[in-house]
ROMI-597424 format. One record per residue (C-alpha): residue in one letter; x, y, z. Coordinates in nm, 4 decimals. Layout:
<titis>
+-------+----------+----------+----------+
: kolpa :        X :        Y :        Z :
+-------+----------+----------+----------+
:     a :        X :        Y :        Z :
...
+-------+----------+----------+----------+
</titis>
This chain:
<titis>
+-------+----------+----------+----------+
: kolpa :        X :        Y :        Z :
+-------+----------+----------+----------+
:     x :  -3.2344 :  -1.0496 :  -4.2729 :
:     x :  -2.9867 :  -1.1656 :  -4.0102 :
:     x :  -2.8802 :  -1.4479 :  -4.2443 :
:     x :  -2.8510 :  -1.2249 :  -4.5368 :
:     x :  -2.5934 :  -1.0646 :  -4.3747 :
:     x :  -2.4379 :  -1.3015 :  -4.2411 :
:     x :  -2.3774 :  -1.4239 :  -4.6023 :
:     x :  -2.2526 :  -1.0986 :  -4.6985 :
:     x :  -2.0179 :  -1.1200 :  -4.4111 :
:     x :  -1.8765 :  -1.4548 :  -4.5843 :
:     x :  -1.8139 :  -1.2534 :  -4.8852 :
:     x :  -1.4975 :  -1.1409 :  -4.7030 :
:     x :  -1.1839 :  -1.3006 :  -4.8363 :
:     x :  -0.9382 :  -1.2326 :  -4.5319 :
:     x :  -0.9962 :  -1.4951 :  -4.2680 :
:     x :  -0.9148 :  -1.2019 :  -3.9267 :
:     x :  -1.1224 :  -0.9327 :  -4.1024 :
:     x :  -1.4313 :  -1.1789 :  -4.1157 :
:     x :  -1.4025 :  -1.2760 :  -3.7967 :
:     x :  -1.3788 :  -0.9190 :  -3.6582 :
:     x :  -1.6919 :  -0.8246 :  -3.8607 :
:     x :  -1.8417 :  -1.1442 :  -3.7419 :
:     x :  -1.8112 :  -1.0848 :  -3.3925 :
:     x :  -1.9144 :  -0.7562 :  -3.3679 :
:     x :  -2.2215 :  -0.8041 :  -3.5804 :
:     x :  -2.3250 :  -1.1479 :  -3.4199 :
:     x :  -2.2824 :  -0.9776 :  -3.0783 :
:     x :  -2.2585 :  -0.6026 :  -3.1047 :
:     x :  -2.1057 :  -0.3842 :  -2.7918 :
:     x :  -1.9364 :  -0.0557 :  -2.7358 :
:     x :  -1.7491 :   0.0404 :  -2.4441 :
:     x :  -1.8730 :   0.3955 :  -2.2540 :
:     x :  -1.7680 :   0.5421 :  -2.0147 :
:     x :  -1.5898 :   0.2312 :  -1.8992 :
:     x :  -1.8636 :   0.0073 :  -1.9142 :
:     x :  -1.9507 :  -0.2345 :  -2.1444 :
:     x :  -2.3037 :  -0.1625 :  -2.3429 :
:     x :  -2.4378 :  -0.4598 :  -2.5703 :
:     x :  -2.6928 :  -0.3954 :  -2.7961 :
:     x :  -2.9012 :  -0.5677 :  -3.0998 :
:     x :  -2.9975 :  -0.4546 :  -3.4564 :
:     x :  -3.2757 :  -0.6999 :  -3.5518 :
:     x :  -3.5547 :  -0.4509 :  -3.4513 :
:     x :  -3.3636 :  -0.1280 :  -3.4807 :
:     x :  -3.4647 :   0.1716 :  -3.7010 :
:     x :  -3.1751 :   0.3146 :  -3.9657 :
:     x :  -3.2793 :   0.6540 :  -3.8584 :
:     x :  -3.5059 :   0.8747 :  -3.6516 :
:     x :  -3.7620 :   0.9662 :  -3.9841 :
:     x :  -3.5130 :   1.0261 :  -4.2945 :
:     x :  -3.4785 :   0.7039 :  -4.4195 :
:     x :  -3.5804 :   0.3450 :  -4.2780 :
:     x :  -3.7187 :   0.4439 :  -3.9916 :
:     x :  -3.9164 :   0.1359 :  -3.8740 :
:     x :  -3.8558 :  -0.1084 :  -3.7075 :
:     x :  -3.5728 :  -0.3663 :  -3.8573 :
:     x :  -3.4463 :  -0.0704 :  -4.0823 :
:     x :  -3.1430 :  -0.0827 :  -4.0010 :
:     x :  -3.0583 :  -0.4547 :  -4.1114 :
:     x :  -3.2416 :  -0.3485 :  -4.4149 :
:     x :  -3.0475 :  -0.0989 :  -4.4890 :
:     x :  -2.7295 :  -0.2500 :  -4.4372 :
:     x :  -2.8461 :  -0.5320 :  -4.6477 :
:     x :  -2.9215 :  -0.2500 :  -4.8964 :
:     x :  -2.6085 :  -0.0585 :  -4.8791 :
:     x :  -2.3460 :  -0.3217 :  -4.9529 :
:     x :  -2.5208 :  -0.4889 :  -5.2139 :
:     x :  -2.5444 :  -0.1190 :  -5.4219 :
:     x :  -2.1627 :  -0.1082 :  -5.3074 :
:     x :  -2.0896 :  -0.4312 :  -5.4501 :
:     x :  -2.2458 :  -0.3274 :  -5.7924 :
:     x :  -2.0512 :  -0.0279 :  -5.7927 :
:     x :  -1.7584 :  -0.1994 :  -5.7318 :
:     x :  -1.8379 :  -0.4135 :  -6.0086 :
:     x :  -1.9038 :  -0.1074 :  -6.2180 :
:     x :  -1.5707 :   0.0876 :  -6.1422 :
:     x :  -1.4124 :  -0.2468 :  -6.2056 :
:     x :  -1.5696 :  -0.3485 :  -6.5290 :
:     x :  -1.5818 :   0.0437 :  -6.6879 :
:     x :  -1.3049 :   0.1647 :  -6.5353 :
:     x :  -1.0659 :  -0.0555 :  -6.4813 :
:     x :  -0.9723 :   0.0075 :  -6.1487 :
:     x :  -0.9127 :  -0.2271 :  -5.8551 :
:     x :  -1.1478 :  -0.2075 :  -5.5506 :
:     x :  -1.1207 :  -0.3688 :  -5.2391 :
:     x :  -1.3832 :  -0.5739 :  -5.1903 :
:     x :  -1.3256 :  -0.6935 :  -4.8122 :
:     x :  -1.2906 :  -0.2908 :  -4.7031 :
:     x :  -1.6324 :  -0.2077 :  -4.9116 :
:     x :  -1.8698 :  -0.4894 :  -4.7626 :
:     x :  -1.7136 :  -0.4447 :  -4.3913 :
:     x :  -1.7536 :  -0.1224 :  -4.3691 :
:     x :  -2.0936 :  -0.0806 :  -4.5901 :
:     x :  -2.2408 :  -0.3679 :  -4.2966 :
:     x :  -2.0634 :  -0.1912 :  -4.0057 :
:     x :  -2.1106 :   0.2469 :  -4.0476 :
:     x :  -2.4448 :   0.2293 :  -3.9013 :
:     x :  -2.3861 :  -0.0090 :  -3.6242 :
:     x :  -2.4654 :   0.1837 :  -3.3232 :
:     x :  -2.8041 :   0.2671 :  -3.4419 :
:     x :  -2.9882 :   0.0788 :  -3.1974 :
:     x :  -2.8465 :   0.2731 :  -2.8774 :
:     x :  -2.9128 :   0.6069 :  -3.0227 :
:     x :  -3.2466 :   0.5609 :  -3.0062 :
:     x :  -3.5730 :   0.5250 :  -2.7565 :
:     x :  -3.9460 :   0.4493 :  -2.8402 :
:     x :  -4.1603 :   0.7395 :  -2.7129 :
:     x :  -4.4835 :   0.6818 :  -2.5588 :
:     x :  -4.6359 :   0.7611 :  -2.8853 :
:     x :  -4.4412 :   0.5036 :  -3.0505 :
:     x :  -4.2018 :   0.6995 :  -3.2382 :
:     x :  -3.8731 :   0.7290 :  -3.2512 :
:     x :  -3.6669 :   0.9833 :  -3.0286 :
:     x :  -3.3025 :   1.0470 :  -2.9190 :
:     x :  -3.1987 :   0.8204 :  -2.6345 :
:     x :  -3.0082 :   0.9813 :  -2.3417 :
:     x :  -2.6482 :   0.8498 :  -2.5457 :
:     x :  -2.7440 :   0.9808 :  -2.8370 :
:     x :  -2.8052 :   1.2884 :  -2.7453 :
:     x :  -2.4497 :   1.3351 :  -2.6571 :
:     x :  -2.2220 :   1.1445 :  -2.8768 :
:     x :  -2.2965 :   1.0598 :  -3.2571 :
:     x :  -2.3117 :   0.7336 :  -3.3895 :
:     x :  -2.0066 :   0.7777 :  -3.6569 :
:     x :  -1.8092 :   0.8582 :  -3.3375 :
:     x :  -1.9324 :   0.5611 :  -3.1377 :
:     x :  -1.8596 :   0.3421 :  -3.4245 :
:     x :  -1.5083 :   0.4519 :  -3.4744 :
:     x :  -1.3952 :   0.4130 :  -3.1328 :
:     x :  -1.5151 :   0.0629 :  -3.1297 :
:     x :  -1.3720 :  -0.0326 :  -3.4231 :
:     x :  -1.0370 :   0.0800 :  -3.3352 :
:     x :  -1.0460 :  -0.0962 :  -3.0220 :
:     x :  -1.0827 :  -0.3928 :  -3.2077 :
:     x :  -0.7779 :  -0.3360 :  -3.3976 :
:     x :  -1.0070 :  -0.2677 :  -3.7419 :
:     x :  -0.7942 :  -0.1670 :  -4.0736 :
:     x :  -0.6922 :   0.1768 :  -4.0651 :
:     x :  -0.9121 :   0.1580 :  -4.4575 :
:     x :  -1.2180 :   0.0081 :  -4.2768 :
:     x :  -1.2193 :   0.3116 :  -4.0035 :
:     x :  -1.1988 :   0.5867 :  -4.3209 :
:     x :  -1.4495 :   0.4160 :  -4.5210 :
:     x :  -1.6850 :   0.4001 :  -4.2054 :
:     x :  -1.5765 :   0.7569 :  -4.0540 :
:     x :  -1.6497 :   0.8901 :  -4.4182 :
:     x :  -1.9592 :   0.7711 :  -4.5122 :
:     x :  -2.1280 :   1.0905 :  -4.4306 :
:     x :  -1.9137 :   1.2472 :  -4.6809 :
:     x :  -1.9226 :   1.6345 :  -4.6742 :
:     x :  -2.1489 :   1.6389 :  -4.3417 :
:     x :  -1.9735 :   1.4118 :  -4.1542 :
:     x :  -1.6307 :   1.4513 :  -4.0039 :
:     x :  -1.3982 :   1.3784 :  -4.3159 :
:     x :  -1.4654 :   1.3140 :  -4.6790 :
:     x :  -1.3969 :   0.9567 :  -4.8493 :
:     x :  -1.0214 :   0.9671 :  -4.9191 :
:     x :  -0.9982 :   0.6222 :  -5.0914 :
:     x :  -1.1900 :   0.5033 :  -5.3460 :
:     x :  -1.3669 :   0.2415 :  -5.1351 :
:     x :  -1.4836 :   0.4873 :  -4.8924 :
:     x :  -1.6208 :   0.7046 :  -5.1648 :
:     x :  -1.8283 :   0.3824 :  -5.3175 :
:     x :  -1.9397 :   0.3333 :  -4.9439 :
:     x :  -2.0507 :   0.6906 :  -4.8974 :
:     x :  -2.2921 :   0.6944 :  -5.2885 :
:     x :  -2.3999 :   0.3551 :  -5.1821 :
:     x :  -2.5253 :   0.5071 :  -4.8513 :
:     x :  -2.6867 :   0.8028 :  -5.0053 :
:     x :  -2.8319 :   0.6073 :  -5.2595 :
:     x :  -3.0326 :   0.3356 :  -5.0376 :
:     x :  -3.1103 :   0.6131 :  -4.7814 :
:     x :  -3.2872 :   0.8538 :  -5.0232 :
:     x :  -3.4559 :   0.6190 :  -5.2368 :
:     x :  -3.5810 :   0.4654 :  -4.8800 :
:     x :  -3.6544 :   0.8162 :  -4.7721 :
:     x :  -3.8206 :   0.9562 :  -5.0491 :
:     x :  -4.0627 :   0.6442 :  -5.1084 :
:     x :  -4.1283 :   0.6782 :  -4.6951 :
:     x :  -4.2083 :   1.0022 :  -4.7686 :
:     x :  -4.4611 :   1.0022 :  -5.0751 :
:     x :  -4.6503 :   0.7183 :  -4.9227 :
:     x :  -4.7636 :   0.9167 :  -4.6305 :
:     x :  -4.7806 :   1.2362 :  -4.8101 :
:     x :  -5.0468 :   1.0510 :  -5.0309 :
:     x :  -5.2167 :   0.8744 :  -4.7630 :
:     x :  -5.2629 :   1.1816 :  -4.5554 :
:     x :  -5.4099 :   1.3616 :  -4.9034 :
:     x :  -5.6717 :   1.0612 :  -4.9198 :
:     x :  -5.7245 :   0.9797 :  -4.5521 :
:     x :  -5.6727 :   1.3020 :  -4.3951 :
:     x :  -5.4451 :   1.1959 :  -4.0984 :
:     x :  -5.0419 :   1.1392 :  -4.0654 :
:     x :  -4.9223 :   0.7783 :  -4.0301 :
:     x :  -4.6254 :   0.7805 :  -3.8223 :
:     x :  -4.4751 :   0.4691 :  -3.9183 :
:     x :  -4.5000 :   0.2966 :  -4.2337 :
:     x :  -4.4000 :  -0.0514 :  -4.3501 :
:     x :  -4.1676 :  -0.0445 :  -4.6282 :
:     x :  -4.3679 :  -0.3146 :  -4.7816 :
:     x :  -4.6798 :  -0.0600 :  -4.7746 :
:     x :  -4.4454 :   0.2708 :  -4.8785 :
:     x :  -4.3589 :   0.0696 :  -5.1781 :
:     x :  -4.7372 :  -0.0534 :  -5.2338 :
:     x :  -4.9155 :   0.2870 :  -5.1847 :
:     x :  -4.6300 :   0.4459 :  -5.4692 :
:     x :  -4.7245 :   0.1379 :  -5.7018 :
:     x :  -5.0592 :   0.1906 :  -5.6598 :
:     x :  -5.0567 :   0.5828 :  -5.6735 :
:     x :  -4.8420 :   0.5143 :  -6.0241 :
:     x :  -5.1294 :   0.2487 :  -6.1610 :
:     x :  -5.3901 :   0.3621 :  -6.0951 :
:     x :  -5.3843 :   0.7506 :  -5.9538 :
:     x :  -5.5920 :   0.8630 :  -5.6286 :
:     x :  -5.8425 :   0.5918 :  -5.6376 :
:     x :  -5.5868 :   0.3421 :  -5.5934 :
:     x :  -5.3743 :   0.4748 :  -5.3251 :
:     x :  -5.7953 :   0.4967 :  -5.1563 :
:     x :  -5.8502 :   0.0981 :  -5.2467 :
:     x :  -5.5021 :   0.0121 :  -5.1466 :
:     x :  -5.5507 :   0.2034 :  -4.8163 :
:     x :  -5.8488 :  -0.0029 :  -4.7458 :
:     x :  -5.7347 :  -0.3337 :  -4.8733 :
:     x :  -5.3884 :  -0.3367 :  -4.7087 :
:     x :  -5.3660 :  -0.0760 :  -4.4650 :
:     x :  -5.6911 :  -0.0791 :  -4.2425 :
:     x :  -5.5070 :  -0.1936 :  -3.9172 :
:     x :  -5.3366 :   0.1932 :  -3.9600 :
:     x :  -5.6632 :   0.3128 :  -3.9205 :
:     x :  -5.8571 :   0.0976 :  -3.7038 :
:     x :  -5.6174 :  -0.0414 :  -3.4109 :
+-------+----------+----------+----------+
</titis>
């Protein structure tokens, strides 16, 4: 996935944005209380049981997010005729989830909980305060402060910040939802709650709900997901 973004990072047309994106992505830090905390995404989940939370969700969903916010960009283009910036939409699309991985811990149960940081400060805010320490475009900032649209700090006042925000609903709910189903239907069949699910197998057990009804999620369960099961 790492490489998939980095191709999306190439995408980026002005040489000193790229390389700001770049940097932080390749190597990704934020200063706290004075010190210097580096971090990375590889293995990180997008959130603590909404959407993509397993691990390497996050890449995944940053993967996710600025390829639906290049097609609307291409949409709003083509239809309506309006010109959208292209290097503001993929940087901040790869960057408003960034500080993820340090708002997070792994409980002893293996799932996800609120690390000591992230219990106090909110990863929008972390975000922001990196990226104007590194001297980010004032566009870039909005577009990443208002991804949350009306629950998060400030609304999308540009219309790159708005495609950012849809694009980020739109990946995290059809990621959410799917999560969702999968282990509402495998706790119907099996009778127990999976805590963490694969995308790969959220996606399968839907399919085979859709194909085939109850008796495929059961065959599915037992061809694909024994190791849930049976440590």
């Amino acid at each position: 996935m790492l490489e998939e973004i980095e191709a999306l990072i190439k995408e980026i047309r002005d040489p000193s944005l790229k390389k700001k994106v770049s940097n932080l992505i390749r190597k990704p830090s934020v200063k706290v209380s004075g010190r210097r905390v580096e971090f990375c995404i590889e293995e990180s989940p997008g959130s603590l049981s909404r959407h993509h939370s397993y691990n390497g969700g996050l890449p995944q969903h940053m993967i996710a997010v600025t390829r639906l916010a290049l097609f609307l960009s291409d949409l709003v283009e083509s239809v309506y005729g309006a010109e959208v910036d292209r290097d503001v939409v993929i940087s901040a699309s790869l960057l408003h989830d960034l500080m993820k991985p340090i708002m997070y811990s792994t409980s002893e149960d293996g799932s996800y909980v609120l690390s000591r940081l992230g219990e106090r400060v909110d990863h929008i805010s972390l975000v922001t305060s990196e990226l104007m320490r590194r001297n980010f475009p004032l566009d870039v900032v909005h577009a990443v402060v208002a991804h949350h649209g009306e629950f998060g700090p400030m609304r999308p006042k540009t219309l790159e910040a708005l495609i950012v925000h849809i694009a980020d609903i739109a990946d995290s709910k059809i990621n959410g939802e799917v999560l969702k189903a999968a282990k509402y239907l495998i706790r119907e069949v099996e009778g127990v709650d999976v805590e963490r699910l694969s995308p790969e197998d959220a996606f399968g057990v839907i399919k085979a709900s859709t194909e085939e009804g109850v008796e495929g999620v059961r065959r599915y369960i037992k061809e694909k997901l024994s190791s849930y099961f049976n440590p």
